[in-house]
N, C-alpha and C positions, 0 to 999 in steps of 0.2 A: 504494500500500500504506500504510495509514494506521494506528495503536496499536488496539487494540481497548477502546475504552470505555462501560464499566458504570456509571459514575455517573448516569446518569439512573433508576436500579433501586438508588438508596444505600438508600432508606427500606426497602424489602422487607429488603435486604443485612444491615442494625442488625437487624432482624428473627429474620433466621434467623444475624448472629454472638452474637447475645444468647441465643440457644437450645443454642447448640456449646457444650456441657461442654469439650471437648478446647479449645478456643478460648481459652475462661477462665480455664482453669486456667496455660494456658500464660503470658496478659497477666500474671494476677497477678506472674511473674516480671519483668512491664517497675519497678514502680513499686522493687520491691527491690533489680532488678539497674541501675536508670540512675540517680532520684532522687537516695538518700539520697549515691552516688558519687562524685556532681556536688556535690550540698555539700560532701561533705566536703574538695575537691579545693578547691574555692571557700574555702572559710574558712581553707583553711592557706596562701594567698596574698594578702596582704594588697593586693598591688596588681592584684585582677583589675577590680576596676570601672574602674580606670584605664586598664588593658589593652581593656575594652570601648568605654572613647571611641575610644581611639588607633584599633583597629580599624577602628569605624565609619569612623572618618576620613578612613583609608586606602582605605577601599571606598569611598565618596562623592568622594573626588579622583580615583579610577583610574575612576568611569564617568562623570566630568568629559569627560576627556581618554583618551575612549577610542578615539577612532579614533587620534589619533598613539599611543599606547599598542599598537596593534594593527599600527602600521606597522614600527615600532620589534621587536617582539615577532618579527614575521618575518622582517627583517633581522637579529637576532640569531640566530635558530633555525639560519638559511641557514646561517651564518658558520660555526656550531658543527655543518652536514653536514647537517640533518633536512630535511627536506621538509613546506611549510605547503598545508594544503588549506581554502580558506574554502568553506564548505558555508552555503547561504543557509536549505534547505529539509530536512527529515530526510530525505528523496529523494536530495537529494543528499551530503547524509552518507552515506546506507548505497551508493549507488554510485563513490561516492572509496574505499570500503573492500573493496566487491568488485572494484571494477578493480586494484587493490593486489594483492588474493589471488589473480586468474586470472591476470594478469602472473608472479605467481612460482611460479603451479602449488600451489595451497595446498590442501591438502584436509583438516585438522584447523587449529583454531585454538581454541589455551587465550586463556583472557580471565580480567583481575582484574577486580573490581565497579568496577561501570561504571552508572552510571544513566541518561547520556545513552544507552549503548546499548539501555536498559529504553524511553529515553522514544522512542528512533526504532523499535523493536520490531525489533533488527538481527539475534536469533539466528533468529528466524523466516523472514527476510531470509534469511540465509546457507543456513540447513537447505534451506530454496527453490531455493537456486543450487547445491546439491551441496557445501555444505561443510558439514562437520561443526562447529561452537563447541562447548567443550567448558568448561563454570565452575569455578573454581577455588578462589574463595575458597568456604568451608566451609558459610558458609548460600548460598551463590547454588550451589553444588551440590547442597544439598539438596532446596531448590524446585525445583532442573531435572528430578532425579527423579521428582518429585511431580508434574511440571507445570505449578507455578503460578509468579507474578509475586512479587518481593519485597511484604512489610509491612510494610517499612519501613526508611528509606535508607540506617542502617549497621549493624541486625541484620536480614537479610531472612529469615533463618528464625525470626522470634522468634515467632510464631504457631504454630509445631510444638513439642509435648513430645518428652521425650527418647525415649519406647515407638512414638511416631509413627516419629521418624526409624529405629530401630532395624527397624519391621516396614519400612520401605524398603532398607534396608541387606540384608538378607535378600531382600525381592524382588528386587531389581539383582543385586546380587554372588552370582547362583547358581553360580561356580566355585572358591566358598569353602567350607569344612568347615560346616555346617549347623548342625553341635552346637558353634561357636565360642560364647565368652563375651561378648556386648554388653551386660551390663549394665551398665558405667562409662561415662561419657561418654569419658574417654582410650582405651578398645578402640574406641568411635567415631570415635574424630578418627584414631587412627593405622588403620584400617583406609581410611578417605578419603584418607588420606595417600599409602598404599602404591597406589590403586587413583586416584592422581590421579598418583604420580611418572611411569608409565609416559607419560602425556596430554604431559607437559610434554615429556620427549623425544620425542616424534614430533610435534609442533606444528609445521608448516610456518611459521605469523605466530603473534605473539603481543599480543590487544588488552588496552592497561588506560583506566581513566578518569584525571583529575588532578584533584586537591584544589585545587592552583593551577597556574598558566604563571606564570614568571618573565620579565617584559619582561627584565630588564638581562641575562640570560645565555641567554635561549632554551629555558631548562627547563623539565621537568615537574615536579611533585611528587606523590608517592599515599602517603598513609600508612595502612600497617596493622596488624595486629595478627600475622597468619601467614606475610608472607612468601611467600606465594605470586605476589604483584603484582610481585617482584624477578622471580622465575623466568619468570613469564610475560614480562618483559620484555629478559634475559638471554640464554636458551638458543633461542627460534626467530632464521629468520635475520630477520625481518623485525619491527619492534614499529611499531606504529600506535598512537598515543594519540587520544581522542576527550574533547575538553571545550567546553564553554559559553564563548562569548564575556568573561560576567562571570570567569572566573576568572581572569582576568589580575589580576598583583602586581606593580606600578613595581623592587621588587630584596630583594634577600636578606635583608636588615634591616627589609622590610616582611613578608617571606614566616614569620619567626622572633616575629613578634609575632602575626601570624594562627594560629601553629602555640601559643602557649601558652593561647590564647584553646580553639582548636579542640577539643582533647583533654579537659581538662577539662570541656569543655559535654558532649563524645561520649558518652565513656563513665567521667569523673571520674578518669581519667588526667593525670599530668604530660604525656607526650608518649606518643605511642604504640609501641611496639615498634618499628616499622619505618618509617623517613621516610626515603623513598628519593630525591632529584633526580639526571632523567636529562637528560643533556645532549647529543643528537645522538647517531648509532651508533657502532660502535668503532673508537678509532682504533689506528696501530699501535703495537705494543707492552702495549695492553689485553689481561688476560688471556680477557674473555669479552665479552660484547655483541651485539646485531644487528648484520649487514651494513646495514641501511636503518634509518633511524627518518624515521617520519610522523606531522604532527600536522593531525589535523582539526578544527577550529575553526568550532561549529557557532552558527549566530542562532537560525531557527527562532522566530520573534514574538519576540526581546530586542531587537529594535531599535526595535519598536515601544513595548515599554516604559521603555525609555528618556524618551519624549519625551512619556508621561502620570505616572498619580498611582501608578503600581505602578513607577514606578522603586526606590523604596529595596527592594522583592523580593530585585534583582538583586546588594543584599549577603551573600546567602546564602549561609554556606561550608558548608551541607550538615552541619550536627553531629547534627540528628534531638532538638533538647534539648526543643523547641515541643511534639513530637508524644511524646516522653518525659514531660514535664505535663500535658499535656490529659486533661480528664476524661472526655471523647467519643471519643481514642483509648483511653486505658486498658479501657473497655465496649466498644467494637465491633472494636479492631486495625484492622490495616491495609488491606486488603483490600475492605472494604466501602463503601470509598470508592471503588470502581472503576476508578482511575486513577493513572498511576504515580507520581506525588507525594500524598502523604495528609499528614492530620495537618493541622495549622493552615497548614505553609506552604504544605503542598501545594491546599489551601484558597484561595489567594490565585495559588500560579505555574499552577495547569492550569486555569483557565478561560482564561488568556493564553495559553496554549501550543494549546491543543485548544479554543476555542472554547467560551462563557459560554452557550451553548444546549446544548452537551453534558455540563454540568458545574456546573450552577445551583445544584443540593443542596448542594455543597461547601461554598460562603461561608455557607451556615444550619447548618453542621452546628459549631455552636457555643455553647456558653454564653457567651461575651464574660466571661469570668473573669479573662484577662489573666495566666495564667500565663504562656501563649508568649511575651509579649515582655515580660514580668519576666524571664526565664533567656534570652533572645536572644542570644547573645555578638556580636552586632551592631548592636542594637535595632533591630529591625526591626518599626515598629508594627503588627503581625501582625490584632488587633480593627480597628481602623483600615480596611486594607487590604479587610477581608471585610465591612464594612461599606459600603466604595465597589462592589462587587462586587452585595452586594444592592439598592444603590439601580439599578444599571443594569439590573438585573433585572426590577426591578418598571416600568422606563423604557422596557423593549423587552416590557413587556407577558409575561414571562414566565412571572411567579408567576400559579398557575389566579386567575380572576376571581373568587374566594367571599373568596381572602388579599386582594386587589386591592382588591374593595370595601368591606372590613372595614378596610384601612390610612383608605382614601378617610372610612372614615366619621369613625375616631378623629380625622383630621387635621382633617375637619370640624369635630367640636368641638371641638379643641385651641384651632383659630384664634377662638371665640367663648367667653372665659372662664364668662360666667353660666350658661351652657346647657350646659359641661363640669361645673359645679359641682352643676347638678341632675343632670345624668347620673350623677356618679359617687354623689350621693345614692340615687337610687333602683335603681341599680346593687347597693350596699351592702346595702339594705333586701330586693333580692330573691336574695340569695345567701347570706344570717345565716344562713338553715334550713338552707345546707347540709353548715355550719361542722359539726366536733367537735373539741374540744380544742384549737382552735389551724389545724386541717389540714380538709381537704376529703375526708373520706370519699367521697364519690361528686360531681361535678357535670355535669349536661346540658350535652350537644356536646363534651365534654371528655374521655370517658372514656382516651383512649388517654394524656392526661397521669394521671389519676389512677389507671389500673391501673399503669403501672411506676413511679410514684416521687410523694411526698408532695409537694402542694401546697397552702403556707401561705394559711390562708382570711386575707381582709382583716381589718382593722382595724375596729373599731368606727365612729370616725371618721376621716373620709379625712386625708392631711397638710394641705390646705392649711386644712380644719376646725381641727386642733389647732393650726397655728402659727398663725391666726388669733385664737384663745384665748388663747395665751403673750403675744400681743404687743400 
């Protein structure tokens, strides 16, 4: 059972998100609601660029030393009662988590946002085996309604407006008054509330994802904004956690510096509402808890990048700040990207995770702006990355043979200066007519650049003509 991916259909996908009015309308809310938040959180801490080395640093020591890191990690968890499951393959992630739930007879399971569980496709998984998952946090229940995959890793309904979610609120909840009031967003959230409390008490397991693992105590950590990641992992008797090899954190004092970095990049928060670490199940005297806690600690190709050029990837703490910049997400959201990581980073982590034949568009679907790794709270060379991604592409013969031979030719002339210099002359001379103003009204073989967006016609004479003249 393998994710279902759409990225090889991205170009069609920008196609018809460029066409979704309701789409649009809805992103214009990314650049308002993440942006300007993110600075402003940025500028009233004078030591966050400091806070971003420190970071890095600590992400780069911890996947040093990650296997003792890893040894260490489960010998803590043990101590503190949880149970560690190393999952090589998403296969075996999602069967360490059903033999979990048929062992204790589970037939509902609430879950807080969880993207490893997005990236192994686990609710699909479970709906298969006769259990119900049921989502929790407030956009990943929206999308289950709908049907669809998150757009993006910490607002997944942000591609829905608010008239959208409401005409689903109405089709689901047919045991509600009809003529109820949903036009505020709070008759929204509290009617998901009331119509999500009941899920929580009847949850046989409850899954969440972790923002980190704690080596020095065995913890998890999930922060959010609703609270619902507490409950689901509270009131059933059994909690499952599911995270990524890279989240591990050497101790507390490392895990406190990744959290001021975090928030702020997210959503331009100090810290978020709710940062919960849970430490093994309850002991006695606790007044609530699981009877069991398990953690699934999944690879899944990070071991292999490890040991090439997309290791720094694997500092990713998942803030969504890359794909809050990008000018490529802003016009097409999330979705269009066909696979469960989008946006620049996801650009660079799902060719490694799902295979660089299924996922080729991804590393092009870029301006190379450099936003995402100006606001990285990890520096994570983001253009860099999607650039080593393209050359392997055109290495394994990917890209159709018309880009192929057209790279082939310019490299041709690159490598013979004279015959680049007459090229780009007579290049110049048969593209002037088709100049206006500065811009490219119309040019042959190009149309599909010059019907969506203005491209600046060349220069009279090339640079290396005019520096030639200066100097």
């Amino acid at each position: 059972m393998s994710l279902h991916i759409t990225s090889p259909a991205f170009k069609e996908n920008a196609v018809d998100a460029l066409a979704n009015v309701d789409l649009q309308q809805a992103l214009a809310h990314v650049e308002r609601g993440f942006i300007h938040k993110r600075q402003a959180a940025v500028d009233a801490l004078p030591e966050f660029e400091a806070l971003r080395r420190e970071a890095k640093a600590i992400k780069d020591h911890t996947l040093a030393h990650l296997d003792l890191y890893l040894e260490a990690f489960e010998e803590n968890a043990l101590k503190a009662g949880a149970e560690v499951h190393f999952a090589e393959t998403a296969e075996d992630a999602r069967q360490a988590v059903l033999e979990i739930c048929r062992r204790v007879g589970a037939k509902t399971v609430t879950k807080g946002k969880s993207m490893i569980s997005e990236e192994i496709g686990l609710n699909t998984f479970l709906e298969a085996s006769d259990i119900v998952p049921v989502e929790t946090d407030l956009g990943e229940y929206i999308i289950q309604l709908r049907g669809e995959t998150p757009s993006h890793i910490i607002a997944p309904a942000v591609h829905v407006t608010r008239s959208q979610v409401e005409a689903d609120f109405r089709r689901v909840h047919t045991h509600l008054d009809p003529e109820r009031d949903l036009t505020e967003p709070v008759s929204l959230l509290s009617e998901a509330r009331a119509a999500l409390r009941e899920k929580f008490l009847a949850a046989d397991v409850g899954i969440t994802g972790a923002n980190f693992l704690v080596v020095e105590t065995g913890s998890s950590v999930i922060v959010t904004n609703e609270g619902n990641g507490d409950l689901t992992q509270i009131l059933p008797r059994v909690h499952i956690v599911i995270a990524s090899l890279e989240k591990l954190v050497p101790n507390l004092e490392d895990v406190s510096t990744l959290l001021r970095v975090l928030a702020r990049s997210a959503t331009g928060q100090e810290m978020s509402v709710y940062t919960t670490f849970s430490t093994g199940p309850r002991r006695p005297g606790d007044p609530d808890g699981p009877e069991e806690t398990h953690i699934v600690i999944l690879d899944n190709g990070r071991s292999e990048m490890l040991a090439d050029e997309y290791r720094e990837m694997l500092r990713c703490i998942r803030c969504g700040a890359c794909m809050n910049h990008c000018p490529v997400y802003h016009a097409i959201g999330g979705h269009a990207y066909g696979a469960t990581y989008v946006g620049p980073m996801g650009a660079v982590l799902a060719p490694a995770l799902f295979g660089l034949e299924h996922t080729a568009n991804l590393p092009n679907a870029s301006t190379f702006c450099g936003r995402c790794e100006s606001v990285c709270p990890v520096g994570i060379p983001l253009p860099k990355l999607m650039r080593h991604w393209r050359e392997r592409e055109y290495e394994r013969h990917l890209k159709p043979a018309t880009e192929r031979s057209g790279l082939a030719l310019w490299a041709f002339l690159a490598r013979r200066p004279k015959l680049y210099r007459l090229a780009t002359r007579i290049g110049l001379a048969a593209l002037s007519p088709f100049g206006r103003k500065g811009r490219f009204a119309w040019l042959p073989l190009a149309g599909g650049w010059t019907r969506h967006r203005d491209l600046p016609a060349p220069a009279a004479k090339s640079f290396v003509a005019q520096w030639k003249a200066r100097s």
